[in-house]
C-alpha positions in Angstrom: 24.5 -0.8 11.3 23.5 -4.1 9.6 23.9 -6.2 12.9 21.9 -3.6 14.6 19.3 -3.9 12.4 19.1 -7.6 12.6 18.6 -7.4 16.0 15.8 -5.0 16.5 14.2 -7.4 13.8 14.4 -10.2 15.6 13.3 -8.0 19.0 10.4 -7.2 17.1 9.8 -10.9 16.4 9.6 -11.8 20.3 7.3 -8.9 20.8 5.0 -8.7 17.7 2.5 -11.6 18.9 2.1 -9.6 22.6 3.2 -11.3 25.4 5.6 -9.6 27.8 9.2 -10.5 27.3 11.6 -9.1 30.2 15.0 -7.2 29.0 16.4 -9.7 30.8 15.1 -12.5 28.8 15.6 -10.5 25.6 19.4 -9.6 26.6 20.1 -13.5 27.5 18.5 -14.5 24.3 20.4 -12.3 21.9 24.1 -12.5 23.9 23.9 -8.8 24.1 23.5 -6.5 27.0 20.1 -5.1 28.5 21.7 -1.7 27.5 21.5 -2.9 24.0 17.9 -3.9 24.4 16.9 -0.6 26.3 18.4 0.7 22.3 17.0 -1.6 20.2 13.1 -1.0 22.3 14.1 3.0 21.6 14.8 2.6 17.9 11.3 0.4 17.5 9.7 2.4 19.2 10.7 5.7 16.8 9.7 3.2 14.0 6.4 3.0 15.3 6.2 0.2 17.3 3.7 0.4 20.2 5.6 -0.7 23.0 4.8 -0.4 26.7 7.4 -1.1 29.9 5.0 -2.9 32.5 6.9 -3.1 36.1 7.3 -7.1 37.0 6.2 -8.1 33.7 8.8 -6.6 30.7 8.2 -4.9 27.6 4.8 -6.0 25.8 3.3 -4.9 22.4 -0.2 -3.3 23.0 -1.2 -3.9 19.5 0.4 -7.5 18.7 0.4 -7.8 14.8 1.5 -11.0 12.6 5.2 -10.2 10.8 5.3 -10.9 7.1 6.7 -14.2 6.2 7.8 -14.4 2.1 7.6 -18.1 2.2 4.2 -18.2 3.4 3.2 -15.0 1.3 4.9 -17.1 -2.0 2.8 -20.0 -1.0 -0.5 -18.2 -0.7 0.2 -16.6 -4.3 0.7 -20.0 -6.0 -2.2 -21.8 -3.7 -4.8 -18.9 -4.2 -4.2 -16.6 -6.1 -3.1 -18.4 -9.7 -0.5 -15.7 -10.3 2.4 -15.8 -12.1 4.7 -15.0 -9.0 8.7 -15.0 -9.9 10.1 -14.0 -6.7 8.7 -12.2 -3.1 11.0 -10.7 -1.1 10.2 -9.7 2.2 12.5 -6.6 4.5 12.3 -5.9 7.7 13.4 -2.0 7.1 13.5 0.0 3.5 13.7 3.2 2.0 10.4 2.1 -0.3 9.2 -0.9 -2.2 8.8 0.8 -5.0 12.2 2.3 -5.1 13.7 -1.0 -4.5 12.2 -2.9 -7.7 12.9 0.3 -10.0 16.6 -0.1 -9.0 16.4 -3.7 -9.9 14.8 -2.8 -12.9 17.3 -0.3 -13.9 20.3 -2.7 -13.4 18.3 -5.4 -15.7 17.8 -7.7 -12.3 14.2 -6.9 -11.8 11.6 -10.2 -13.6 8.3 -10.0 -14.6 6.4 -10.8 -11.5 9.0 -9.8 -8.4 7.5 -8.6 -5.5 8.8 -6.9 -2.6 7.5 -6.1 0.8 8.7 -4.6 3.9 8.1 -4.1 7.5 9.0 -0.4 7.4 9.5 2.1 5.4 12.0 5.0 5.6 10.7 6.8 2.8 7.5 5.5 1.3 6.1 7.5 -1.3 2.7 9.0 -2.3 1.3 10.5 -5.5 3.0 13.9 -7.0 5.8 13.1 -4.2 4.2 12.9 -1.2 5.7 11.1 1.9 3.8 8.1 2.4 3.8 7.5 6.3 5.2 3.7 6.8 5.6 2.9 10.2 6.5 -0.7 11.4 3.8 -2.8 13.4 1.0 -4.4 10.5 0.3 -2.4 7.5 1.0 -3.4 4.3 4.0 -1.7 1.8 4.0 -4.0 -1.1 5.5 -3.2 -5.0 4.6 -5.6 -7.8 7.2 -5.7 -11.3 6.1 -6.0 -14.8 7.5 -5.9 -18.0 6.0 -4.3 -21.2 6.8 -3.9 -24.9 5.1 -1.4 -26.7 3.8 2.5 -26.2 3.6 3.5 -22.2 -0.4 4.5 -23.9 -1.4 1.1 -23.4 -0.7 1.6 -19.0 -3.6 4.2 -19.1 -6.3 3.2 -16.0 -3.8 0.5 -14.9 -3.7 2.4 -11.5 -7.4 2.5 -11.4 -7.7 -1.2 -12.3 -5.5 -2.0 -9.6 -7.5 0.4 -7.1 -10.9 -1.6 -8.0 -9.3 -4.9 -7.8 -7.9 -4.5 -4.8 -11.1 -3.4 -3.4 -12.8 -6.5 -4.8 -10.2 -8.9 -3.1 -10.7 -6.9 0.1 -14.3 -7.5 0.0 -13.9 -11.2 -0.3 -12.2 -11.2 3.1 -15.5 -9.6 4.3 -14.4 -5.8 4.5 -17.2 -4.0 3.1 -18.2 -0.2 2.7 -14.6 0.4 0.8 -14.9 2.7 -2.3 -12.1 4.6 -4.3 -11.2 8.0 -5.3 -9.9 9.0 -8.5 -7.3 8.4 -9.5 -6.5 5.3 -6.9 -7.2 5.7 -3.2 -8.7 3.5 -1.6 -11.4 5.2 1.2 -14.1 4.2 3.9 -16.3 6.5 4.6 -14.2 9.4 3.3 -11.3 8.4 5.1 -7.9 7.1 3.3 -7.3 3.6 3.8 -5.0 2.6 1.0 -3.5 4.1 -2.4 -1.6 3.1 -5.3 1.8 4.7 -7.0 2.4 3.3 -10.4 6.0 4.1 -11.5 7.1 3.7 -14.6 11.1 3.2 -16.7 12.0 2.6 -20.1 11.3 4.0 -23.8 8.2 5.6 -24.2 7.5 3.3 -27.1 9.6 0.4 -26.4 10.1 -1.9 -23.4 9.8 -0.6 -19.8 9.1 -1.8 -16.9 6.4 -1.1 -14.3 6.1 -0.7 -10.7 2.7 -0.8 -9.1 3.4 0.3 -5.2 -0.3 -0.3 -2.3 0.1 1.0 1.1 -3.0 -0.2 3.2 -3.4 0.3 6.3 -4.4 -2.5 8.5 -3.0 -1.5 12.1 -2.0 2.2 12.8 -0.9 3.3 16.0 -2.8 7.1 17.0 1.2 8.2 17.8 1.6 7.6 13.8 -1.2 8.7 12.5 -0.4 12.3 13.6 1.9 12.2 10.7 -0.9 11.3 8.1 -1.7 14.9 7.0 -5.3 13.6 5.7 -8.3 11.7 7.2 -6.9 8.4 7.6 -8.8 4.7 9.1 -7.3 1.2 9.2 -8.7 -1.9 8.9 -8.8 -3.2 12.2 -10.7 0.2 12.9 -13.5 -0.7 10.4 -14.0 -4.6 10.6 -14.1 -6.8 12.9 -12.5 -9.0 10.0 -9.1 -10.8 12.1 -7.5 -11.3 8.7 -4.2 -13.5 8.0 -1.8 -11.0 7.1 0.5 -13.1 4.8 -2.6 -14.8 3.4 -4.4 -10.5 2.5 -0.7 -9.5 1.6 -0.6 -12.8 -1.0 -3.8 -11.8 -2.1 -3.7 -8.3 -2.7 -0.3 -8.8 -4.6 -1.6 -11.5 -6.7 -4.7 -9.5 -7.9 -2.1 -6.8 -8.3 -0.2 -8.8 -10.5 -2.7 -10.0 -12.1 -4.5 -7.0 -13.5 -0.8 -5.9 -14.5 -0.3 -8.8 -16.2 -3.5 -9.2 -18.1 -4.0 -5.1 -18.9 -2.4 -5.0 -22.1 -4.9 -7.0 -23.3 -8.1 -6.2 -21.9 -7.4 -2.4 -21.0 -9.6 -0.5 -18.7 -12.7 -0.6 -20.6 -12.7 -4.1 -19.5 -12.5 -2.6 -15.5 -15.1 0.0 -16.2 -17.8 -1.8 -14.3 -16.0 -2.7 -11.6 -14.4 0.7 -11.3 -17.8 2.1 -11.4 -19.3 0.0 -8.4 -16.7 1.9 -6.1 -16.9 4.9 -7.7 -16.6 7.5 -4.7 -17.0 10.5 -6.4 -20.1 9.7 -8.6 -22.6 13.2 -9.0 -20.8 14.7 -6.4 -19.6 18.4 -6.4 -15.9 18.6 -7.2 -12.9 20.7 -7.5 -10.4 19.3 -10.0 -6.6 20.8 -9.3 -4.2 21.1 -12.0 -0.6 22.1 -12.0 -2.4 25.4 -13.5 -5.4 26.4 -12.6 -8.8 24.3 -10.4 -12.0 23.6 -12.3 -15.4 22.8 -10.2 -18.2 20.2 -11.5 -19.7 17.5 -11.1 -18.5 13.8 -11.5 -19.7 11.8 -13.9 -17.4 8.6 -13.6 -14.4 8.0 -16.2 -14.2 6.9 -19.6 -13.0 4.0 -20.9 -9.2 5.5 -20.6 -9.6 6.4 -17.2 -9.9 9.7 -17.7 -12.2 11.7 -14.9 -15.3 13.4 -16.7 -16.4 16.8 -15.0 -19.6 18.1 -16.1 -19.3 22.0 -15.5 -21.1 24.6 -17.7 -23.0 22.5 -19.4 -20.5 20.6 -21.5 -18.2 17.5 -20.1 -14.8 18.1 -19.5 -12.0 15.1 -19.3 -8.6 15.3 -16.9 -6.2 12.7 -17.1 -4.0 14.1 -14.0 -4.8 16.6 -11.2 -5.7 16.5 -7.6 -9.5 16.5 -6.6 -11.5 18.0 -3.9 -14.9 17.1 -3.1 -16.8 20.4 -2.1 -19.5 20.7 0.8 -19.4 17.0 1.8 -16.3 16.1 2.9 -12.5 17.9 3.1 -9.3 16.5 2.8 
């Protein structure tokens, strides 16, 4: 399975930057047969990977993409970013980033600023368990590791901080319009183009360690994004931004890592302004669900917790967890 895997990666490599490659050219390349290419086209293909057959010419990518490259995305996070990076680890195919650095963590191997990206994912994860759908061909599935000592309290708004920040670095790169939804997804015009899962292991009042997972999409094929089961947009759909996609993965990871590394201190009160520029959900009619009952208002931002304030029969009431629904305007 292994050496299968290595080469559909490296057939992915030929074919990511678009130009037609032949079977023949592929098979001659790898020492393999054009059988085994005819597979390893079949297998990228399920994983998402637009790939057309054109008679004369071979097999060609109609949405090229750039692959991640960790030396270049370690690089960019020194150079630019001023984070304190440890280690970035980059795989072709995985079950999820997040579930890889929580495993690390659990066997004691994970330090304070690892990050791990990959290609694809095989089970990439949403809030309250939701699949996250990960196919291979230039989005981003990226998990940042910290460390903490002290009561899991002092992680509350961490998700949101992360949400803002990584809307501010986005809008550096000249992607404007974005906003976000509490608790932390990232949207453009009501559509989902990113979200955070934090994850968290350890004693609730002694060390643990934290794992803050983004999914963002920058290139979705249409075939894929029949799985999303929500309004969905990429980046590529909404600017006409041609972005470096090791130099936005470095970036978004080190303002990730950043804010996770600097929270304890600061908290979210010190985000609040931020937060509230991109506040998506500011005075407008909402439906808050809870694991028990739904509750309709109106938004009136967070506090300095994170904590969503509902105004609803005249009084203001806070959640700290729950799914929300905004009523007449838009549905999700």
């Amino acid at each position: 399975m292994e050496s299968c895997v290595v080469t559909i990666e490296k057939i992915s490599r030929e074919l990511a930057a678009g130009e037609a490659i032949s079977g023949e050219v592929l098979a001659s390349k790898f020492n393999v047969t054009r059988a085994a290419i005819w597979k390893a086209v079949h297998a990228l293909r399920a994983m998402g990977m637009d790939i057309s057959a054109v008679r004369g010419q071979g097999y060609i990518v109609r949405r090229p993409f750039e692959m991640l490259n960790g030396d270049q995305i370690l690089h960019y996070l020194r150079t630019e970013s001023n984070s304190p990076a440890a280690s970035v680890s980059v795989h072709f195919q995985i079950e999820s980033t997040n579930s890889e650095l929580l495993s690390r963590a659990r066997a004691g191997t994970c330090r304070p600023g690892s990050i791990v990206l990959a290609e694809c994912q095989t089970g990439g994860k949403g809030r309250r368990g939701r699949k996250w759908v990960s196919p291979l061909g230039g989005n981003i599935y990226a998990s940042v590791g910290w460390t903490y000592d002290g009561s899991l309290r002092m992680l509350t708004g961490l998700p949101l901080a992360v949400a803002a920040k990584t809307i501010a670095q986005l809008e550096e790169f000249g992607i404007g319009g974005l906003t976000v939804k509490w608790p932390n997804d990232i949207l453009f015009q009501g559509s989902k183009l990113g979200g955070i899962l934090l994850e968290v292991i350890g004693e609730a009042d002694g060390r643990c360690h934290a794992v803050c997972g983004i999914g963002l999409n920058v290139l979705i094929d249409s075939m894929s994004g029949r799985a999303i089961e929500q309004r969905w947009t990429d980046l590529q759909t909404i600017s006409n931004v041609k972005a470096d996609r090791n130099r936005l993965a470095a970036r978004i990871c080190g303002a990730v890592l950043n804010t996770m590394a600097e929270f304890p201190d600061r908290g979210f009160k010190s985000y609040l302004n931020v937060w509230s520029a991109y506040d998506a959900l500011r005075n407008r009619r909402i439906v808050v669900h809870t694991g028990s009952a739904d509750f309709q208002g109106v938004a009136k931002g967070v506090d300095e917790e994170g904590a969503l304030i509902v105004e609803m029969d005249n009084m203001q009431r806070r959640f700290y967890g729950g799914e929300v629904t905004v009523r007449q305007e838009y549905r999700e």
